[in-house]
FIDO-410685 format. One record per residue (C-alpha): x, y, z; residue number from 1. Coordinates in steps of 0.5 Angstrom, whole numbers. Layout:
N
<<X Y Z> NUM>
...
***
This chain:
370
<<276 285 246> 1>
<<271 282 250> 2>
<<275 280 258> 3>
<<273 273 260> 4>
<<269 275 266> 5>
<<262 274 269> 6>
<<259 280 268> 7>
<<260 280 260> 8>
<<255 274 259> 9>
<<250 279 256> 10>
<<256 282 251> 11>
<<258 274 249> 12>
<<250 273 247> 13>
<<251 280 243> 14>
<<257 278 240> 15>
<<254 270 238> 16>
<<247 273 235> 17>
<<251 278 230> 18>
<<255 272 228> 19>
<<249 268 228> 20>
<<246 274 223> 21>
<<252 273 218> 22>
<<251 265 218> 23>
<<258 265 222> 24>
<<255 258 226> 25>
<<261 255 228> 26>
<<263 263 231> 27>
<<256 263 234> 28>
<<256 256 237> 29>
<<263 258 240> 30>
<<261 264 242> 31>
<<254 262 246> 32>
<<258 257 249> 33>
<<263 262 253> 34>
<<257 265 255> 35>
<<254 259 259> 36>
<<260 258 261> 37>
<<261 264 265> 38>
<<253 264 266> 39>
<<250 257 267> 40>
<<244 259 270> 41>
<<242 263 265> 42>
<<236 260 259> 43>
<<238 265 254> 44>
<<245 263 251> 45>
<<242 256 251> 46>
<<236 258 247> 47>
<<240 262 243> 48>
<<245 256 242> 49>
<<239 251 241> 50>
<<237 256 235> 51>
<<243 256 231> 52>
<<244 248 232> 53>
<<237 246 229> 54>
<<241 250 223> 55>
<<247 246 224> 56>
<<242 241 223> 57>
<<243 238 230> 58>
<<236 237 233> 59>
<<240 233 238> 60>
<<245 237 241> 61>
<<239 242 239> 62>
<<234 239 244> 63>
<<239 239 249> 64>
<<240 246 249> 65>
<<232 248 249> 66>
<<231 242 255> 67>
<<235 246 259> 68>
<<232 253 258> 69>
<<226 249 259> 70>
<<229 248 266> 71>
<<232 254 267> 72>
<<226 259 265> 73>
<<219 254 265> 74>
<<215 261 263> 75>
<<219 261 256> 76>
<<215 262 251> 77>
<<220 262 246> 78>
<<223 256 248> 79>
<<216 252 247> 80>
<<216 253 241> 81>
<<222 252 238> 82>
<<223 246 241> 83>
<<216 245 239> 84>
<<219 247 231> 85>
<<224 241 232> 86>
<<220 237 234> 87>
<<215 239 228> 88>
<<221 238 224> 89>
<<222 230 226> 90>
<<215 229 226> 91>
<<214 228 234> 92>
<<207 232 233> 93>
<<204 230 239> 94>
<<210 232 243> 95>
<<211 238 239> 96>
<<204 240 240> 97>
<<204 239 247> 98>
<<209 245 247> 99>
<<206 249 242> 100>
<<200 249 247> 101>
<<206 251 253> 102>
<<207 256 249> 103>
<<200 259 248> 104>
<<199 259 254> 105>
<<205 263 256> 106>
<<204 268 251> 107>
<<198 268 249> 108>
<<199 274 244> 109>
<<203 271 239> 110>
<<200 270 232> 111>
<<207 267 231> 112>
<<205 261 236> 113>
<<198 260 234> 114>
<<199 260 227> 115>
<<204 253 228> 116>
<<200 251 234> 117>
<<195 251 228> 118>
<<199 247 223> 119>
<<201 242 228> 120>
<<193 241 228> 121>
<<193 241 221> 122>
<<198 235 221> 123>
<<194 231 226> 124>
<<189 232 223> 125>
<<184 236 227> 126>
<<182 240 222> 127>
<<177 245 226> 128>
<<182 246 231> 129>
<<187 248 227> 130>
<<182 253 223> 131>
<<181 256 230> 132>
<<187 258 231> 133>
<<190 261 224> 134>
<<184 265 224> 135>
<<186 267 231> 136>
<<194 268 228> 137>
<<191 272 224> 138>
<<186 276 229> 139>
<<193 278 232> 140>
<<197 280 225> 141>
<<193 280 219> 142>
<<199 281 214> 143>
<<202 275 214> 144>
<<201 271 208> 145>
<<204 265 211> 146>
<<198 265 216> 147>
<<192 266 210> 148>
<<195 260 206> 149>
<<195 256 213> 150>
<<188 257 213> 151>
<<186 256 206> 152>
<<189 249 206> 153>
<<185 247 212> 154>
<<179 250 209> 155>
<<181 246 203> 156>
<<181 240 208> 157>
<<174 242 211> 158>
<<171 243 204> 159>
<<171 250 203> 160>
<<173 251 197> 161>
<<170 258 196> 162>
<<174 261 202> 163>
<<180 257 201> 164>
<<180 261 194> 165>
<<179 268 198> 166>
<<184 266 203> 167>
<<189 265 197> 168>
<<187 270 194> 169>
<<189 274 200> 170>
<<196 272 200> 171>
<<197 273 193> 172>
<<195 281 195> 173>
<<200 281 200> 174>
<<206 278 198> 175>
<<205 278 190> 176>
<<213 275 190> 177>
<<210 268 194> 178>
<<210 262 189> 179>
<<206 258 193> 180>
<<201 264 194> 181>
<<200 263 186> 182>
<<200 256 186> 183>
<<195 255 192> 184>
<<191 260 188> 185>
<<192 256 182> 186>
<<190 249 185> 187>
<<184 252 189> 188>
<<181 255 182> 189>
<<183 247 178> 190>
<<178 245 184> 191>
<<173 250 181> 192>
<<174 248 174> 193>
<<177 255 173> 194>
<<182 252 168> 195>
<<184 259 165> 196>
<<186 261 172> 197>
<<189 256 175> 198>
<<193 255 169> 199>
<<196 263 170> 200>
<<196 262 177> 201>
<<201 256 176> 202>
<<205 260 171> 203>
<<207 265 175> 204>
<<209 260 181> 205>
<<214 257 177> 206>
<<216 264 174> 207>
<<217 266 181> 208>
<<220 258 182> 209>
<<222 255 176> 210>
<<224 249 179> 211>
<<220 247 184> 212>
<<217 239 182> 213>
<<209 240 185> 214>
<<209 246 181> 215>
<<211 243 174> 216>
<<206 237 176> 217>
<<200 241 177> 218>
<<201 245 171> 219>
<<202 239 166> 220>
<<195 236 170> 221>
<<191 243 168> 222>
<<195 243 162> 223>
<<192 235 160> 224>
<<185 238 162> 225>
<<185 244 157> 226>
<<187 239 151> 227>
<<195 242 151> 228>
<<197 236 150> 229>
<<204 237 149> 230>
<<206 242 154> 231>
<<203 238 159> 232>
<<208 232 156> 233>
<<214 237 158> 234>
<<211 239 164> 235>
<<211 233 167> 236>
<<218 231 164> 237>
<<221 236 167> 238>
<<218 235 174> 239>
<<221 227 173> 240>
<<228 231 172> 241>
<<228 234 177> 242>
<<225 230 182> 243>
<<230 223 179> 244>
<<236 229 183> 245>
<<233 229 190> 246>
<<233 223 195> 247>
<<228 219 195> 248>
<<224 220 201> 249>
<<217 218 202> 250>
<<215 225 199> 251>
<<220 224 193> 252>
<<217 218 192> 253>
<<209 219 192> 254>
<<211 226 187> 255>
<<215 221 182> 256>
<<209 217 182> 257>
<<205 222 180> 258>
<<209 225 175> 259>
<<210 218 171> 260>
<<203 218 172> 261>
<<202 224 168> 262>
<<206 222 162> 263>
<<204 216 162> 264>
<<197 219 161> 265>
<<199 225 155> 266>
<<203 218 151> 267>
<<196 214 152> 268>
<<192 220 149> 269>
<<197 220 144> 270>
<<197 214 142> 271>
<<205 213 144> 272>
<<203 206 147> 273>
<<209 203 148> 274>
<<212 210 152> 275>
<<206 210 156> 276>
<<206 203 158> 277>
<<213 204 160> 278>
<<211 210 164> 279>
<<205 207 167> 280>
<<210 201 170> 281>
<<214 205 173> 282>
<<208 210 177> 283>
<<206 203 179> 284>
<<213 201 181> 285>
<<213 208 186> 286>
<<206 207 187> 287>
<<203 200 187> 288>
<<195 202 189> 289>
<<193 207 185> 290>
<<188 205 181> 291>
<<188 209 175> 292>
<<194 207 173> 293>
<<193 200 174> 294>
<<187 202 170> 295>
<<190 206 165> 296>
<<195 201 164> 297>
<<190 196 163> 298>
<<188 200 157> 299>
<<195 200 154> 300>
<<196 193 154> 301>
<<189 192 151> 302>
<<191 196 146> 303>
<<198 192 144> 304>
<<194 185 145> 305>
<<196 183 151> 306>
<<189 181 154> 307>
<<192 177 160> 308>
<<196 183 162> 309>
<<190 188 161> 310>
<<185 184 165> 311>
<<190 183 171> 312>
<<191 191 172> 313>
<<182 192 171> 314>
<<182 188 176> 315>
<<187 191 180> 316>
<<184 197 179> 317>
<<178 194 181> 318>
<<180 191 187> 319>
<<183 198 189> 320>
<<177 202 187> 321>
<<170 197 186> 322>
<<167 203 184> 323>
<<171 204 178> 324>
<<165 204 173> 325>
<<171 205 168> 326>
<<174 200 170> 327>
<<168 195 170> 328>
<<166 197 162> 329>
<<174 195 161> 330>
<<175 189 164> 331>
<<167 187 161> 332>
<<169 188 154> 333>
<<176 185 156> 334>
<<173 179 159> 335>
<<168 178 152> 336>
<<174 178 147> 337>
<<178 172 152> 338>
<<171 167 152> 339>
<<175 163 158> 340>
<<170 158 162> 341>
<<166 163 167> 342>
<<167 169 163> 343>
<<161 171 159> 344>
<<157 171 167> 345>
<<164 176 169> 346>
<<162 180 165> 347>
<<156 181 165> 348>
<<156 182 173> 349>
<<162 188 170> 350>
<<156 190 165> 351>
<<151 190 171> 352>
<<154 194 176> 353>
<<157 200 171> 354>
<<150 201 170> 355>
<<148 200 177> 356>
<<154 206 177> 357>
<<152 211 171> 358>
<<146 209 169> 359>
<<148 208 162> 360>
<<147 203 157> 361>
<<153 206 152> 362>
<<160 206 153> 363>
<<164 211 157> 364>
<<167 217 154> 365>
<<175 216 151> 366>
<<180 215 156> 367>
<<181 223 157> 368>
<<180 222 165> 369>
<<186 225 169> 370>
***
């Protein structure tokens, strides 16, 4: 049994990191907490303890914990960027990179640390930074998956495609049971048109995770665009399923949006008016600017006879996205069919501008578009 004494400090910071590793957490707050009682002044059962709080999911107490490690050892860099984790986690990004940034400079050898710094920049929107440094990351430890994808979105951001893919592929190879690996492949090859493979991609993703929503979503969007019509509807369906069981958070909310627009989108394809009007309500409903489903759903009311209804949501979509040369050649038709005082010059106004936009005197393609 281990005696209350100054100089078992270090066997209570032993006994709490092995209670830590078997997720006995309370066991582990217990136990770091009687070795700062017999220590004061030592940072590490502070840090240690903060670790295990941030699991408890108590960034207060957590924040507390690492501000006096902070204190007590100025040159941690562990510290810094596990308090920059937990401010990352409550979207504090200024405040998280200014730790992180604390943290390079302490330890300027750890990929661990330049990987996070760079995601920080990446959600701050510095792009160039944040390339920087995963590609510094990955100078120091070229086998972390994490990293490579890390790297691909920001390469994504940056417009480059091609070396976002071969980012992607590379994780893939390192980790072939990483899901998001296969559905990072998987989009960056939807984005060069290679529909065979991003479908195979987002197969396997949801082989590896069969419930996660962004992937169903995903592979109903490339299913849509190979004409798979049915298998799109159900992917789409599942993805509302799942999402309708989370909390609705901003991110939840912008998924389900998404979803309903998808299934709205198959229903209109295959002539199920009334379930796409239904489904392109409730996109709007999560979602009130997005533009196509303002527009598709124009093309839904136009179907079922309801001009006022069609021309209120083209012209929504229009003050969404003026350049909507779909939406411009809908509402002129539409505006053609009501023949109110001022629509013929309306409408010939739309007409002028859609072929300022294609170049086209005929009509646009049927309603395929994503």
């Amino acid at each position: 049994m281990i005696q209350l004494d100054p100089g078992a400090q270090a066997a209570y910071v032993l006994l709490g990191a092995c209670y830590q590793k078997q997720s006995a957490y309370p066991e582990a707050i217990e136990t770091f907490t009687r070795a700062i009682q017999l220590a004061p002044l030592e940072p590490t059962p502070y840090l240690e303890r903060g670790k295990v709080l941030v699991l408890l999911n108590e960034p207060t107490r957590a924040q507390k914990d690492f501000d006096r490690a902070a204190e007590l050892n100025p040159d941690s860099a562990e510290v810094y960027l596990r308090r920059g984790k937990l401010h990352l986690q409550q979207n504090a990004l200024e405040m998280a990179l200014a730790d992180l940034e604390k943290a390079a400079s302490c330890n300027p050898h750890d990929s661990i640390i330049w990987a996070t710094l760079a995601s920080i920049q990446r959600a701050l929107g510095n792009y160039a930074a944040a390339l920087e440094n995963f590609t510094r990351a990955i100078s120091l430890n070229a086998s972390s998956a994490q990293t490579y994808l890390g790297r691909s979105e920001v390469r994504e951001l940056l417009h480059q495609t091609d070396a976002a893919y071969e980012d992607a592929n590379y994780a893939v190879y390192l980790d072939p049971t990483c899901s998001d690996a296969y559905y990072r492949r998987g989009i960056l090859a939807y984005c060069q048109n290679n529909l065979a493979r991003a479908h195979s991609d987002l197969d396997q993703a949801l082989t590896l995770d069969p419930r996660e929503p962004r992937y169903l979503h995903d592979r109903g969007v490339v299913r849509y665009h190979l004409h798979y019509f049915d298998a799109a509807y159900l992917d789409f369906d599942y993805a509302i399923e799942l999402l309708e069981q989370l909390p609705q958070t901003e991110v939840t909310v912008h998924h389900l949006a998404a979803a309903y627009y998808g299934r709205g989108s198959v229903a209109l394809v295959q002539q199920n008016y009334q379930a796409a009007q239904q489904d392109l309500q409730l996109s709007l409903a999560y979602n009130p600017r997005d533009a196509s489903a303002h527009f598709k759903l124009g093309l839904t009311y136009n179907i079922l006879g309801d001009l006022k209804g069609a021309l209120s949501n083209f012209t929504q979509a229009l003050a969404l996205n003026p350049d909507d040369a779909d939406a411009l050649y809908a509402r002129h038709q539409a505006l053609l069919r009501r023949q109110h005082f001022g629509d013929e010059e309306r409408a010939r106004q739309d007409l002028h501008r859609y072929r300022q936009l294609t170049g086209s005197f005929g009509p646009p393609s049927p309603p395929l578009r994503y």
